[in-house]
N, C-alpha and C positions, 0 to 999 in steps of 0.2 A: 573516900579520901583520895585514892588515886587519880579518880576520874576530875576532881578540881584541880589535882596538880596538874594534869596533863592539860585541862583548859586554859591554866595559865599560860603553860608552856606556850598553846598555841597564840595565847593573845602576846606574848612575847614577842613571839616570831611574826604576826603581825605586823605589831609595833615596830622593829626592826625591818624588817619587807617594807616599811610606806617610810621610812627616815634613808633608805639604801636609794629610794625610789626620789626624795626631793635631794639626795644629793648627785645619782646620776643629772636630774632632770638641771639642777645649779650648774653644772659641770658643763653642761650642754650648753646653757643660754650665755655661762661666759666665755665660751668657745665662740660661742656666735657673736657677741662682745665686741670681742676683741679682734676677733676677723672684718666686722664692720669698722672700725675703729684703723687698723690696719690698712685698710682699703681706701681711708678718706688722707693718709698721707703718701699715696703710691704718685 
């Protein structure tokens, strides 16, 4: 019984690791966005 709770856990913490991961990766591309964007009214 342990041992599934702990698997969960870790598929949690998966889940959580790869949504941490597309919102760095969002973060990123609208930095880069908006810096492209930026640049075309300099």
């Amino acid at each position: 019984m342990a041992s599934l709770r702990g698997q969960g856990g870790i598929q949690q913490l998966l889940a959580v690791d790869q949504e941490a991961r597309h919102i760095v990766n969002a973060a990123k591309n609208g930095e880069k966005v908006a810096s492209s964007l930026a640049s075309k009214f300099d």
